[in-house]
PyMOL Python script that loads the backbone (N, CA, C, O; Angstrom):
from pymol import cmd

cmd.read_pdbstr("""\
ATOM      1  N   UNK A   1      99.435 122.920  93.756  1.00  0.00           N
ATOM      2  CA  UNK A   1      99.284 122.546  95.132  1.00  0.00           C
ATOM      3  C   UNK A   1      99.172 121.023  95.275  1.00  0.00           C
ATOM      4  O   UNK A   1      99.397 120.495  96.363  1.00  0.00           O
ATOM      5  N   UNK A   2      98.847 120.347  94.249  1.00  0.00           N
ATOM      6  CA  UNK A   2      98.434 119.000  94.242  1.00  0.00           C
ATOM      7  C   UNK A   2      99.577 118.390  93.655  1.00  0.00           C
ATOM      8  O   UNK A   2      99.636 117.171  93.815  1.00  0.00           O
ATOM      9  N   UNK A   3     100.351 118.839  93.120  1.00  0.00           N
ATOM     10  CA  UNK A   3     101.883 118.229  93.564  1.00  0.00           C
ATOM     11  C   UNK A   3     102.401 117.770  94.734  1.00  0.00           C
ATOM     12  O   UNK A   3     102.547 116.613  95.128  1.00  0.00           O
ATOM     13  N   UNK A   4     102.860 119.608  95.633  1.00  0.00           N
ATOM     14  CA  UNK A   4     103.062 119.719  96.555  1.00  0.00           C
ATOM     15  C   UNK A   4     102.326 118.386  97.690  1.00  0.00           C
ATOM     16  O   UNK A   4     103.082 117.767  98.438  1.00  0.00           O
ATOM     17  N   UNK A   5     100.827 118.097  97.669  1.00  0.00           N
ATOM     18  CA  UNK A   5     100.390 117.384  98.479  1.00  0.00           C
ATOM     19  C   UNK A   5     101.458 115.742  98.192  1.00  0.00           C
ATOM     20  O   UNK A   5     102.229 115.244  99.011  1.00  0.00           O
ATOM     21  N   UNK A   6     101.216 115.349  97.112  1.00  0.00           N
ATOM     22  CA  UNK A   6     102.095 114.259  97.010  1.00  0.00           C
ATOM     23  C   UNK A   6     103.539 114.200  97.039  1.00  0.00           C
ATOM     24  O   UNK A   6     104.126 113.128  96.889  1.00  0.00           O
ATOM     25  N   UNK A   7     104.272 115.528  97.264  1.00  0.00           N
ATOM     26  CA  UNK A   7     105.499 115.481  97.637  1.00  0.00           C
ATOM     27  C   UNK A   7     106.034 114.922  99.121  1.00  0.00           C
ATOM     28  O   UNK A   7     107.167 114.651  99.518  1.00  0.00           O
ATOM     29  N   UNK A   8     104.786 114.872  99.735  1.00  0.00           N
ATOM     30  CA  UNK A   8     104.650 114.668 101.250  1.00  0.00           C
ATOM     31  C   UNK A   8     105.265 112.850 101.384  1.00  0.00           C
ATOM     32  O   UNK A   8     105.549 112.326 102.461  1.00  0.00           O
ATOM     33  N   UNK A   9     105.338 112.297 100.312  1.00  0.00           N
ATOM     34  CA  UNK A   9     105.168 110.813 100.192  1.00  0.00           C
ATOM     35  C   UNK A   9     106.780 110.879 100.401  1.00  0.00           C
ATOM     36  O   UNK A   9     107.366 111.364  99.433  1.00  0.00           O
ATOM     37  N   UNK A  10     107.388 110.584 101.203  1.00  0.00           N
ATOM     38  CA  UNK A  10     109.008 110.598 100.852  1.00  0.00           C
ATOM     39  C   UNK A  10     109.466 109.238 100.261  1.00  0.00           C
ATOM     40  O   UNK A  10     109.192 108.069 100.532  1.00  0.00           O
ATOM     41  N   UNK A  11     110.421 109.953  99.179  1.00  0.00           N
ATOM     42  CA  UNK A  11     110.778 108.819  98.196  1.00  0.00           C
ATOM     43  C   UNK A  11     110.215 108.979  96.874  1.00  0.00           C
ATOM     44  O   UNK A  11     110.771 108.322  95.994  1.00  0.00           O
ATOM     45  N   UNK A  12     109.079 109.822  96.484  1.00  0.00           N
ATOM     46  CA  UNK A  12     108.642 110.415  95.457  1.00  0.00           C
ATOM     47  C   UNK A  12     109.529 111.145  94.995  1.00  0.00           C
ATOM     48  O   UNK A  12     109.974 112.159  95.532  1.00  0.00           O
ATOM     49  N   UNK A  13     109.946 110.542  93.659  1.00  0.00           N
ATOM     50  CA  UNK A  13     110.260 111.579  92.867  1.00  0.00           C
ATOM     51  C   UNK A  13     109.438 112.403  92.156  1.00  0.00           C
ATOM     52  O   UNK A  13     108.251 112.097  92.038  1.00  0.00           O
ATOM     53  N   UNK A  14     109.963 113.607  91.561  1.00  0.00           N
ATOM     54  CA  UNK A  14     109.332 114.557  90.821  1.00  0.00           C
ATOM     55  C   UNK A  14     108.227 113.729  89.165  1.00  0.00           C
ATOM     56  O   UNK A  14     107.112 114.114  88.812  1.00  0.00           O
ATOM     57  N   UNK A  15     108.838 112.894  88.683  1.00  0.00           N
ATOM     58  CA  UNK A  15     108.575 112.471  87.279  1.00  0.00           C
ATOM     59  C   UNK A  15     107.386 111.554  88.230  1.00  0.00           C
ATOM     60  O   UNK A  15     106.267 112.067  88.258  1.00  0.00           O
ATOM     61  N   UNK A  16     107.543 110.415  88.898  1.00  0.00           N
ATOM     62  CA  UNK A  16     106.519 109.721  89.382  1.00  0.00           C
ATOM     63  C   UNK A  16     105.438 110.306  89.786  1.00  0.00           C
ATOM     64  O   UNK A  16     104.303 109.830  89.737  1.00  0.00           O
ATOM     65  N   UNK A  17     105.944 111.982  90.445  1.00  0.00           N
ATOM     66  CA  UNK A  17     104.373 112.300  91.250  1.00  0.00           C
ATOM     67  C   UNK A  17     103.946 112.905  89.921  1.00  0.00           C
ATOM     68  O   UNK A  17     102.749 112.737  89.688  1.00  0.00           O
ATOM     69  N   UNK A  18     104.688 113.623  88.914  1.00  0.00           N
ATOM     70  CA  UNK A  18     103.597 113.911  87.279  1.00  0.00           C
ATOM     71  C   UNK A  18     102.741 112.647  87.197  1.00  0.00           C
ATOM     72  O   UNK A  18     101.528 112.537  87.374  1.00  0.00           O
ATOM     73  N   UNK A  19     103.463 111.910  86.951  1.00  0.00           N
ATOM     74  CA  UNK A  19     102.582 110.523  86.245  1.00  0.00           C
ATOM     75  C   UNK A  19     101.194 110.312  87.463  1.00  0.00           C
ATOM     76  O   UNK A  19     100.084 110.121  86.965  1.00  0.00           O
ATOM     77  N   UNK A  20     101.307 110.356  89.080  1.00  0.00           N
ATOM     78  CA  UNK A  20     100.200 110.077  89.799  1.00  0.00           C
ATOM     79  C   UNK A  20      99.738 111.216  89.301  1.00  0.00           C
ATOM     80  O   UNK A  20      98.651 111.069  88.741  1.00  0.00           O
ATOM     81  N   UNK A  21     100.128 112.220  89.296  1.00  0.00           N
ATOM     82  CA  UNK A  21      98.928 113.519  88.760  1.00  0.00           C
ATOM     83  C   UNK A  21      98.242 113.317  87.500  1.00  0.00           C
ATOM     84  O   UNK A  21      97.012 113.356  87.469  1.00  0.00           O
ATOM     85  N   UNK A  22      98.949 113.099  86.428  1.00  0.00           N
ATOM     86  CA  UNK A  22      98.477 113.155  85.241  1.00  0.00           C
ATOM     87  C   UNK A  22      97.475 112.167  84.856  1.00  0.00           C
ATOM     88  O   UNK A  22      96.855 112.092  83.795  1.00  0.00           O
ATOM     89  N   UNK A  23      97.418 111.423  85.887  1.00  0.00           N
ATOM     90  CA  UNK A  23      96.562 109.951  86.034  1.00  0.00           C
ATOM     91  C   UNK A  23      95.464 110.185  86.724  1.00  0.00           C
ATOM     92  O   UNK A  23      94.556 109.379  86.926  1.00  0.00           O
ATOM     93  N   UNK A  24      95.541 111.425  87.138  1.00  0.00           N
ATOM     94  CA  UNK A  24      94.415 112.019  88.264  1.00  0.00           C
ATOM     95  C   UNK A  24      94.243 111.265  89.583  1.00  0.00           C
ATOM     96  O   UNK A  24      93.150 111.365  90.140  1.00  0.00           O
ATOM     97  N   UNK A  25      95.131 110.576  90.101  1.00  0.00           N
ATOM     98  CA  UNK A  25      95.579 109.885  91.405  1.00  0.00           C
ATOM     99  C   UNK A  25      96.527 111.344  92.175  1.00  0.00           C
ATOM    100  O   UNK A  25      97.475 111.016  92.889  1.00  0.00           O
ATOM    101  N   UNK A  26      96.316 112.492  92.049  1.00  0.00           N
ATOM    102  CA  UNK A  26      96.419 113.641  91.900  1.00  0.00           C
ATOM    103  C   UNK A  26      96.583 113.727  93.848  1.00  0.00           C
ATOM    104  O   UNK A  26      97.200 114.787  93.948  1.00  0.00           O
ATOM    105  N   UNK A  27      96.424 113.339  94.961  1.00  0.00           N
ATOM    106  CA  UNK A  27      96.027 113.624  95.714  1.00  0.00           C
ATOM    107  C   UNK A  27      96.766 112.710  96.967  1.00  0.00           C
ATOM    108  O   UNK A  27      97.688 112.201  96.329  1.00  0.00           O
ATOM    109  N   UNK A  28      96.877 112.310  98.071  1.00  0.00           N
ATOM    110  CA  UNK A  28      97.378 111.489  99.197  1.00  0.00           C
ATOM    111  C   UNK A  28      96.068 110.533  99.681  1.00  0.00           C
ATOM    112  O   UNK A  28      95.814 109.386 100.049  1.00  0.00           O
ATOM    113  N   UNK A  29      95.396 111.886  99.405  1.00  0.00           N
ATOM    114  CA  UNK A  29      93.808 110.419 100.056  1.00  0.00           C
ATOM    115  C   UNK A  29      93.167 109.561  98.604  1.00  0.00           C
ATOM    116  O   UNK A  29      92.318 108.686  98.775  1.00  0.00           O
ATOM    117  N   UNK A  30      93.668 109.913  97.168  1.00  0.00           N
ATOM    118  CA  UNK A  30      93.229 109.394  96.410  1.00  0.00           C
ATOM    119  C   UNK A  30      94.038 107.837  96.113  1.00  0.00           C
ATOM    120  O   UNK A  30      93.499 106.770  95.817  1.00  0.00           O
ATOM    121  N   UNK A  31      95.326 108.096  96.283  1.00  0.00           N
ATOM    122  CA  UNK A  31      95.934 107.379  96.383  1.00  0.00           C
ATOM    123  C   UNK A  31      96.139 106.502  97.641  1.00  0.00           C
ATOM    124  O   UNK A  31      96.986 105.609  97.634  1.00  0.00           O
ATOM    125  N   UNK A  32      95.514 106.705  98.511  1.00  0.00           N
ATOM    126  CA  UNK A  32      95.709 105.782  99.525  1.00  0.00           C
ATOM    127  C   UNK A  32      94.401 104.776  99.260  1.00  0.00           C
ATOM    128  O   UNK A  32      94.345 103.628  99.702  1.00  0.00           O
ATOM    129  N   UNK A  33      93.247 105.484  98.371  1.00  0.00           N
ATOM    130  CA  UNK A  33      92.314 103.951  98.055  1.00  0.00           C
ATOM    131  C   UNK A  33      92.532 103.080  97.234  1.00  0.00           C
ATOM    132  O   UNK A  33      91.673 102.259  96.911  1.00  0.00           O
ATOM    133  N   UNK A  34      94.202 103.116  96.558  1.00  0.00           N
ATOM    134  CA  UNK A  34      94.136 102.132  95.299  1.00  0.00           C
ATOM    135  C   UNK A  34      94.805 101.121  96.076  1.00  0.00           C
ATOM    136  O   UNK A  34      95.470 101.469  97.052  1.00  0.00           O
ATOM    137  N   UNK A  35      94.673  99.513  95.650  1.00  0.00           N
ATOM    138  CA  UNK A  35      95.078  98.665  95.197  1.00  0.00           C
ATOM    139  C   UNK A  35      96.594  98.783  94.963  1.00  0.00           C
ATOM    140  O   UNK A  35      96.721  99.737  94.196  1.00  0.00           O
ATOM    141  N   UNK A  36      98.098  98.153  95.322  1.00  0.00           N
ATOM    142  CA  UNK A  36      98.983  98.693  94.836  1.00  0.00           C
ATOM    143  C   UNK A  36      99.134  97.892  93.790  1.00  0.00           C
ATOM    144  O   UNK A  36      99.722  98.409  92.840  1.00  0.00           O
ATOM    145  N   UNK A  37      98.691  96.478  93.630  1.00  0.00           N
ATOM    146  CA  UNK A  37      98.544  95.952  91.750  1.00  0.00           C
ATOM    147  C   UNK A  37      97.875  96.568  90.984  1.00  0.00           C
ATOM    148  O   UNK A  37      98.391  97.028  89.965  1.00  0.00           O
ATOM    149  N   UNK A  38      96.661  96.729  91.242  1.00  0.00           N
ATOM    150  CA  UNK A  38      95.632  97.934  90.707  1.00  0.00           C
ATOM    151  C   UNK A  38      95.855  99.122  89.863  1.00  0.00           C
ATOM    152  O   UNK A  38      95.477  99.401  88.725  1.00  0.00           O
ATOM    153  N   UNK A  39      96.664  99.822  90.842  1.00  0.00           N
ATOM    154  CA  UNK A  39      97.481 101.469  90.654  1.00  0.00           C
ATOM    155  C   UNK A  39      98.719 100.945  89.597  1.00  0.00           C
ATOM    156  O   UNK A  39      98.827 101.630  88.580  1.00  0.00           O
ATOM    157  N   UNK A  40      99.576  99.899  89.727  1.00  0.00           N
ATOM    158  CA  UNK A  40     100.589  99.533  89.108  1.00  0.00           C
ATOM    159  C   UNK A  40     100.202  99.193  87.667  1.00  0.00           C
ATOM    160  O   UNK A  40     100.759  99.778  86.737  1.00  0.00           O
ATOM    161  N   UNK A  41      99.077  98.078  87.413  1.00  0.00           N
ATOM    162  CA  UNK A  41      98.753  97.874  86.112  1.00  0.00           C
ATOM    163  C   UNK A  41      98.025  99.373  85.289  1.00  0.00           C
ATOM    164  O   UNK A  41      98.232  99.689  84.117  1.00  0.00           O
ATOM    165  N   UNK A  42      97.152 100.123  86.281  1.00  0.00           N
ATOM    166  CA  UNK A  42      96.510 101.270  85.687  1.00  0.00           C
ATOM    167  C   UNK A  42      98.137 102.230  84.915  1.00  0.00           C
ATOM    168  O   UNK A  42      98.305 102.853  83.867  1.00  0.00           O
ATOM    169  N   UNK A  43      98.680 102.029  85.620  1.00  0.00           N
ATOM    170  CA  UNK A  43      99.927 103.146  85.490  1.00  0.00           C
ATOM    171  C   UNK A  43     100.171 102.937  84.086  1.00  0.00           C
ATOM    172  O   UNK A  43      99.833 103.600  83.105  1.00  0.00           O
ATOM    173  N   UNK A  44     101.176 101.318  84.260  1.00  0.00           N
ATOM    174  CA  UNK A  44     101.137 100.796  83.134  1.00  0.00           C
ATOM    175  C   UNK A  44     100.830 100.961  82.062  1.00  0.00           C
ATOM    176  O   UNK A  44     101.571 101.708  81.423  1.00  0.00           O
ATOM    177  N   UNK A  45      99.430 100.276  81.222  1.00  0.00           N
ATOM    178  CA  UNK A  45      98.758 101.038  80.426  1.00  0.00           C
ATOM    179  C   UNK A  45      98.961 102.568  80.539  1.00  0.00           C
ATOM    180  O   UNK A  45      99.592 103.065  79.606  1.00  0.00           O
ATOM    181  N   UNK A  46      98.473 103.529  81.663  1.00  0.00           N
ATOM    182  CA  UNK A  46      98.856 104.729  80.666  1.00  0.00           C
ATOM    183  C   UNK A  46     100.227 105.506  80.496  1.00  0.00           C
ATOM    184  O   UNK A  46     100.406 106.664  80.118  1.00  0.00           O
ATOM    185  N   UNK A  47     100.926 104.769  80.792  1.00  0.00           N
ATOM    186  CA  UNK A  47     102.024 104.742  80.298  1.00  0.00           C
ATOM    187  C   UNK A  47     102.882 104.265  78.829  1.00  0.00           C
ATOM    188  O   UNK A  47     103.800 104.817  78.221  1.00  0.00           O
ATOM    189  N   UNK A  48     102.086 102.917  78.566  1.00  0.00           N
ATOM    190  CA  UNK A  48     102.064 102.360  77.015  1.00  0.00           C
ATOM    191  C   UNK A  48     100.928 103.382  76.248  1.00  0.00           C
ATOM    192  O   UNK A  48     101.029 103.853  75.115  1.00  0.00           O
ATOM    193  N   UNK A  49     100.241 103.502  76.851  1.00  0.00           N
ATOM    194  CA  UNK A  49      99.088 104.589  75.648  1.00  0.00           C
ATOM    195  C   UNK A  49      99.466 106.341  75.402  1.00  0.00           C
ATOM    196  O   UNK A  49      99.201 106.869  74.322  1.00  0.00           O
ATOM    197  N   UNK A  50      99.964 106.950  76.292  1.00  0.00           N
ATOM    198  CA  UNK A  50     100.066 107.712  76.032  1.00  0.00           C
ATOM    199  C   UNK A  50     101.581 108.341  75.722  1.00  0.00           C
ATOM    200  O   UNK A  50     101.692 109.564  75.633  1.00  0.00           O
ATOM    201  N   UNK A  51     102.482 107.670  75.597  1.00  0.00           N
ATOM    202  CA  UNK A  51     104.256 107.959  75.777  1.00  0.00           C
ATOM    203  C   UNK A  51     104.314 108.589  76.973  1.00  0.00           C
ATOM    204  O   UNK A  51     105.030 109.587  77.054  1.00  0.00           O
ATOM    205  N   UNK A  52     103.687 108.199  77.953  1.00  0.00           N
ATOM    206  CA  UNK A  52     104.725 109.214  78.986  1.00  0.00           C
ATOM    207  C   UNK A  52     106.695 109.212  78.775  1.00  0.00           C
ATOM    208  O   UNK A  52     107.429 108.356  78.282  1.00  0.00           O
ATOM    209  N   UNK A  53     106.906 110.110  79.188  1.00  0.00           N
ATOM    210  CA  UNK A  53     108.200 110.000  79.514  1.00  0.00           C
ATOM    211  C   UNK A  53     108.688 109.043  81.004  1.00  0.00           C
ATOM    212  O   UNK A  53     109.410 109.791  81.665  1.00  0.00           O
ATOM    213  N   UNK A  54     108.600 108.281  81.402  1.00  0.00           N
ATOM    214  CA  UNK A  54     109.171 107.851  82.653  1.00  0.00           C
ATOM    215  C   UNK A  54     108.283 106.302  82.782  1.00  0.00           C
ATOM    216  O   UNK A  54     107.397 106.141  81.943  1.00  0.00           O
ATOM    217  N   UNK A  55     108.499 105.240  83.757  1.00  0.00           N
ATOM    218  CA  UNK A  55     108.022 104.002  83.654  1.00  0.00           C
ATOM    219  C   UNK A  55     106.934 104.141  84.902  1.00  0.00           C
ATOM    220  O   UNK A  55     106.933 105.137  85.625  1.00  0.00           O
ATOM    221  N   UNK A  56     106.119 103.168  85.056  1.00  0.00           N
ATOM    222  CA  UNK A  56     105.165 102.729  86.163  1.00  0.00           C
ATOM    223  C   UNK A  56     106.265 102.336  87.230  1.00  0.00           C
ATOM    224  O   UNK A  56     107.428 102.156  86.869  1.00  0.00           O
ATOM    225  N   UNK A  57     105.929 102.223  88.375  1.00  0.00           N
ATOM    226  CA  UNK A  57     106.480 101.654  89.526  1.00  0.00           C
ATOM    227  C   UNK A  57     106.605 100.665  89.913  1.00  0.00           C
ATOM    228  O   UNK A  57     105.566 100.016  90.031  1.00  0.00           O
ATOM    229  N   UNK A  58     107.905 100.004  90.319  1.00  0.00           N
ATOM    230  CA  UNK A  58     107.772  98.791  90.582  1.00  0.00           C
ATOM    231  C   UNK A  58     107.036  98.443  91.295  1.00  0.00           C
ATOM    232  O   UNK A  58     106.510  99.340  91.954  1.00  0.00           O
ATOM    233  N   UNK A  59     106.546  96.905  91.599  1.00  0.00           N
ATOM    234  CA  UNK A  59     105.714  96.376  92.694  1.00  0.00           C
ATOM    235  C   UNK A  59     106.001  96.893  94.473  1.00  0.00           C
ATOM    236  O   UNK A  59     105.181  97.278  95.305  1.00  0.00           O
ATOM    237  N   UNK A  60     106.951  96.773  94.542  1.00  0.00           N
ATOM    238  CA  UNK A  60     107.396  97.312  95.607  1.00  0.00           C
ATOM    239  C   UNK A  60     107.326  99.066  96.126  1.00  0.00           C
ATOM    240  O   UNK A  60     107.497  99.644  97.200  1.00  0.00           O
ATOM    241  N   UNK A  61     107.030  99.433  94.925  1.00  0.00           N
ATOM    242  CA  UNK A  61     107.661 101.320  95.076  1.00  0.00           C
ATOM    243  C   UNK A  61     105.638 101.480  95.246  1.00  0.00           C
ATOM    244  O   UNK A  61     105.187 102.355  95.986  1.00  0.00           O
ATOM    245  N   UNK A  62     104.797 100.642  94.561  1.00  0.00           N
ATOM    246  CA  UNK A  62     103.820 100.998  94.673  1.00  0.00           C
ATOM    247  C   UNK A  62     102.700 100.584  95.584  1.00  0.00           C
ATOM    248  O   UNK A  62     101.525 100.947  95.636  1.00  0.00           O
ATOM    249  N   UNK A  63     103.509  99.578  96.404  1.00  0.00           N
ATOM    250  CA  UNK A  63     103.012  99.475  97.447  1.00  0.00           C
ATOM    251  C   UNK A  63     103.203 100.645  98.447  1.00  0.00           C
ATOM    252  O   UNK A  63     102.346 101.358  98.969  1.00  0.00           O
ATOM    253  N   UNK A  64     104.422 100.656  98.565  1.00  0.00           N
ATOM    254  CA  UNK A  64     105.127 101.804  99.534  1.00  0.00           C
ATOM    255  C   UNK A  64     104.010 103.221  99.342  1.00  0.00           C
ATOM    256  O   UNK A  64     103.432 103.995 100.104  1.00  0.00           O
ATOM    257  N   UNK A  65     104.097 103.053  98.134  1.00  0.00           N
ATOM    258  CA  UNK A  65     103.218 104.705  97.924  1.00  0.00           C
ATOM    259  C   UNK A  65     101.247 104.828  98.933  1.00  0.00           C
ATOM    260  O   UNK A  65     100.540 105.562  99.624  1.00  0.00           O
ATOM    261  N   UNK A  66     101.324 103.314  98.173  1.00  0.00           N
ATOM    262  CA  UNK A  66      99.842 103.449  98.866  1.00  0.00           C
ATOM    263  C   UNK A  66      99.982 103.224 100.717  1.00  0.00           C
ATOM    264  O   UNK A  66      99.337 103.763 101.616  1.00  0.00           O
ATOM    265  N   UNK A  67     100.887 102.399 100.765  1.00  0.00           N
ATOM    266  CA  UNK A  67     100.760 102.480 102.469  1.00  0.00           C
ATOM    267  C   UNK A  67     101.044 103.578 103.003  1.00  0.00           C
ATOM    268  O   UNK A  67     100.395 104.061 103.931  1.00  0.00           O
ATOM    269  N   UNK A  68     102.119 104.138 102.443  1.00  0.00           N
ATOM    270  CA  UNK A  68     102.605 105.405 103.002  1.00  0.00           C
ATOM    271  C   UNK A  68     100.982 106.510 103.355  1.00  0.00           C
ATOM    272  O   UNK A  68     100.312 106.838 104.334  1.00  0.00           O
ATOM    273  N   UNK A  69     100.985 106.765 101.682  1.00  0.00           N
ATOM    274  CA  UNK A  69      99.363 107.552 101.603  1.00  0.00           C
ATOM    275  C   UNK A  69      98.586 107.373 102.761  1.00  0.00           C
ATOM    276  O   UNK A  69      98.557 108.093 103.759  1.00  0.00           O
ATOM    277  N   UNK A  70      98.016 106.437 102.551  1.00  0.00           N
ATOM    278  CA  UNK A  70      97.301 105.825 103.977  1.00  0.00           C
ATOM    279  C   UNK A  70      97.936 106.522 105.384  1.00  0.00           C
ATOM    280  O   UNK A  70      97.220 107.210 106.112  1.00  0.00           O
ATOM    281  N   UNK A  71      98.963 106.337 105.598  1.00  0.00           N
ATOM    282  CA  UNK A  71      99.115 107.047 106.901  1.00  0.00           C
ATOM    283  C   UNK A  71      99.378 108.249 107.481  1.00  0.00           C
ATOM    284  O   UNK A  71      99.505 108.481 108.683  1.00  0.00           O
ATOM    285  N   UNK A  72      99.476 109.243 106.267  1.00  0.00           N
ATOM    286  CA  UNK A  72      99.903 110.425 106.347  1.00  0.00           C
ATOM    287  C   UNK A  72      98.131 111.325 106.298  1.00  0.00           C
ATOM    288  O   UNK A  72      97.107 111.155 105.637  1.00  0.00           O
ATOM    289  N   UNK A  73      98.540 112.242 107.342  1.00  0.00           N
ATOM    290  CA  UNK A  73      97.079 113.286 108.108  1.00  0.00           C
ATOM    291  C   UNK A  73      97.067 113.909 106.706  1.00  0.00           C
ATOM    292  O   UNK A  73      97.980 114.048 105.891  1.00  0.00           O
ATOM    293  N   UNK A  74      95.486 114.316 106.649  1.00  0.00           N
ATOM    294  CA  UNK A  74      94.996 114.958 105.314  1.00  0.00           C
ATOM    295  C   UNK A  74      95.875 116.492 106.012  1.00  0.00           C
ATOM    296  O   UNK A  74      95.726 116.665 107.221  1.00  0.00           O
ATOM    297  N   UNK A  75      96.570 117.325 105.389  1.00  0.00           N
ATOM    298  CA  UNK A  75      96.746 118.516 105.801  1.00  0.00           C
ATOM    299  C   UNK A  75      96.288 119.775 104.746  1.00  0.00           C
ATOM    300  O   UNK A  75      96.208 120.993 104.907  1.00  0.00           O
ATOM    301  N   UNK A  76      96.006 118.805 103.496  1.00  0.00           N
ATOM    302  CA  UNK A  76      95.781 119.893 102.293  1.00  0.00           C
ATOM    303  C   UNK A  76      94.290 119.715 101.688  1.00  0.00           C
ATOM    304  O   UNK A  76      93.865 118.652 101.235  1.00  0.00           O
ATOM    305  N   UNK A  77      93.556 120.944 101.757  1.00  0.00           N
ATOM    306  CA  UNK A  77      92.672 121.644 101.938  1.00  0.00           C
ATOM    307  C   UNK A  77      92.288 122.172 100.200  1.00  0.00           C
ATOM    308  O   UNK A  77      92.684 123.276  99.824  1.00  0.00           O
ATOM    309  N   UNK A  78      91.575 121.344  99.348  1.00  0.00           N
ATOM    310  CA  UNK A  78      91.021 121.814  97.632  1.00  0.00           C
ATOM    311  C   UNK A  78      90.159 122.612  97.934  1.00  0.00           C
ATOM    312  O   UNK A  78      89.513 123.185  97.056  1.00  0.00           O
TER     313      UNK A  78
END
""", "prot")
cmd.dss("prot")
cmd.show_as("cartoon", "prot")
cmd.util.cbc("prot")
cmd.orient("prot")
């Protein structure tokens, strides 16, 4: 279901919203409190530490994510 919630972000791909999940940024309202340098360097690192398969987001893609977040109504219910 906590996919699904971040599918709401349009422009998310499938591999990016794993990586916000797997990062436990898991959520639309969790992600709307980060930092988009913040969220970008966190990514980063766990991206070098753990092999993900896929890269961090550019500066730009991770801004987008957090503003977006931010404006979209909580509709999903843990």
């Amino acid at each position: 279901m906590k996919l699904s919630d971040l599918a709401r972000i349009q422009g998310l791909k499938s591999v990016r919203a794993r990586l916000y999940y797997d990062v436990g940024t898991d959520t639309v309202e969790k992600l709307a409190e980060w930092d988009p340098k913040e969220l970008r360097a966190m990514l980063i690192k766990f991206v070098e530490k753990t092999g993900f398969e896929g890269i961090a987001p550019l500066p730009k893609e991770a801004e987008y994510t957090v503003e977006t977040a931010k404006k979209l109504p909580k509709i999903v219910e843990y």
